[in-house]
C-alpha positions, -999 to 999 in steps of 0.1 A, spaced: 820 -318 315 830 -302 351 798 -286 359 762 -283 348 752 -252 335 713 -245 338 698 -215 321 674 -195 338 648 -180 314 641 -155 338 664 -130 322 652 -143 287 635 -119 259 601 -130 265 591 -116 228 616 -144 218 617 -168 239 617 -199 216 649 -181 196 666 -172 229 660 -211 248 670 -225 211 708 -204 206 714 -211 248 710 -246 231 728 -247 208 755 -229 226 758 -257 251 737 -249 279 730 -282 295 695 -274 313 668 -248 307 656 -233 344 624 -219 352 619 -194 381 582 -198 397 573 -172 418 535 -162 430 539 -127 448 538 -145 477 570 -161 491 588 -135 471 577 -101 456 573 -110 420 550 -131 401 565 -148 375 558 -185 352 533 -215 364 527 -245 343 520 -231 311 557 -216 304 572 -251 315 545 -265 288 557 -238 262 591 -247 270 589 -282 267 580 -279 231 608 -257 225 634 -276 236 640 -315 250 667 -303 271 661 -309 308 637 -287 325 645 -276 357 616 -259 376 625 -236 409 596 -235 430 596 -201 451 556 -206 461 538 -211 493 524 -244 493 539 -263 467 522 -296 471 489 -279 457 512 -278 420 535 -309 421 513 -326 399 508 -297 377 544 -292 367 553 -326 366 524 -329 337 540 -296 320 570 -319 316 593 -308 346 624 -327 345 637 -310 379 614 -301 408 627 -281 437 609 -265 465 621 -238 495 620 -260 531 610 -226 543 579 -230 525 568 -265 533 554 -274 563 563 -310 559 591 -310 536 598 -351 540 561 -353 523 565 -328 497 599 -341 482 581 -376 482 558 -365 464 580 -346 437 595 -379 429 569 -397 431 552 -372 407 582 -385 380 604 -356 389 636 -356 406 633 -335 438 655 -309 449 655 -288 481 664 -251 482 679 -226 515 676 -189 509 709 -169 518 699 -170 556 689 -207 558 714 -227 577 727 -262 566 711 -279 591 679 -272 584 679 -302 555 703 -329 575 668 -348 581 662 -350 538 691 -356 522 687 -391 511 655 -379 496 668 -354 469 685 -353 441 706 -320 442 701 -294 469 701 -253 453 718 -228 474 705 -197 467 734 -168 462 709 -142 466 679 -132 482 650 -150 459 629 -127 435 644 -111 408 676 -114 383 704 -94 382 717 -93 421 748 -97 432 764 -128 445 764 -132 481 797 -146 492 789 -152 524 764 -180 511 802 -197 499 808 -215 537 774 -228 535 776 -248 498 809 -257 515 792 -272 546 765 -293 525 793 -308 505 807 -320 538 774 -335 547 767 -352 517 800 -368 514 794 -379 553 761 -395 545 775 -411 516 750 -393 492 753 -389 454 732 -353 457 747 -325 435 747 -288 449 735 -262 427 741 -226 431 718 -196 416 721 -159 417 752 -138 407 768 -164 387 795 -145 362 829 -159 352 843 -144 385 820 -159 408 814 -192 396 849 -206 401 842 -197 440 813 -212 440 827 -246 422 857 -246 442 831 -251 475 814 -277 456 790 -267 432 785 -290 405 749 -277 391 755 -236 380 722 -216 374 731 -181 353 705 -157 340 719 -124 335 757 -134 325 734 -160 296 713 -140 282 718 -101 289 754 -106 279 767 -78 267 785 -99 236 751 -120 229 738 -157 244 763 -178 228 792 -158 246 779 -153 278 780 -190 275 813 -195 264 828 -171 290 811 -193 320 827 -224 301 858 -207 301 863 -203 337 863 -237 350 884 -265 331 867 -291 313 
């Protein structure tokens, strides 16, 4: 398989959650991805422990949790218990960031650093041998639906370059504005790991071919 494709629930029919996670399933999505968000690093308040709980027992694919909190260390422990497979947290929002992925994997978890749109490269150059995949966020952080920011494109471009300097086996993930027209730009920088919301499950066709049409674009 080329790529990674990570669903985010965020765009999910809450009233059906279990339905919606189980046809993304079935349709080949390869992780589920949960959005956590506390009204105060971004706007919205959105899922804590309990929804990586509920969707543990809905699915045993890979859970991968999105931290966009202040303070993450205080809830490490808390989603790894939930049954995070996937931990990532914001370097803007941890004052020692070497600690706090440490402690992700320590926690069980394989850690993952995220950059908002304005976050430079070079802001992680110190933690790369310490994660797992590094999320670039294509749009500002808080809410579903936005449009891709292609000026975020010279950055995923930029981490690829560092990763294959320091000799790491990191993946980069990209989230926000991912349709079947964005997502080859994003791969061809050097995205391996593809969050979609929107373009999964407010298709206007249905789950299964919003799925198939982000398959579509990239050769297996």
């Amino acid at each position: 398989m080329s790529f990674i494709l990570s669903s985010s629930i965020l765009s999910a029919d809450f009233a059906h959650l279990a339905d919606q996670i189980q046809t993304a399933e079935s349709a080949g999505v390869d992780w589920i991805h949960i959005d956590v968000m506390d009204g105060s690093f971004v706007p919205v308040i959105t899922m804590g422990p309990f929804i990586v709980e509920t969707c543990r027992r809905i699915t045993k694919l890979p859970l991968d949790v999105h931290l966009m909190i202040v303070d993450p260390d205080k809830h490490i422990e808390a989603f790894a218990r939930a049954g995070a497979n996937y931990l990532s947290v914001h370097v803007e929002a941890c004052n020692h960031i070497y600690r706090t992925l440490q402690a992700i994997r320590a926690a069980g978890c394989h850690p993952g650093v995220v950059l908002n749109p304005g976050t430079p490269a070079s802001s992680i150059s110190s933690v790369l041998h310490l994660v797992d995949y590094i999320l670039v966020m294509t749009v500002n952080p808080g809410a579903s639906g936005q449009s891709f920011i292609f000026e975020t494109l010279p950055k995923v471009r930029e981490i690829h370059s560092m990763l294959a300097d320091a000799g790491s086996t990191a993946q980069i993930e990209v989230d926000g504005g991912i349709t079947a027209e964005t997502l080859p730009l994003a791969y061809a920088a050097g995205a391996r790991l593809v969050v979609a919301a929107t373009s999964i499950y407010k298709y206007p066709q249905g789950i299964r071919q919003g799925i198939q049409a982000l398959r579509a674009c990239i050769p297996a």
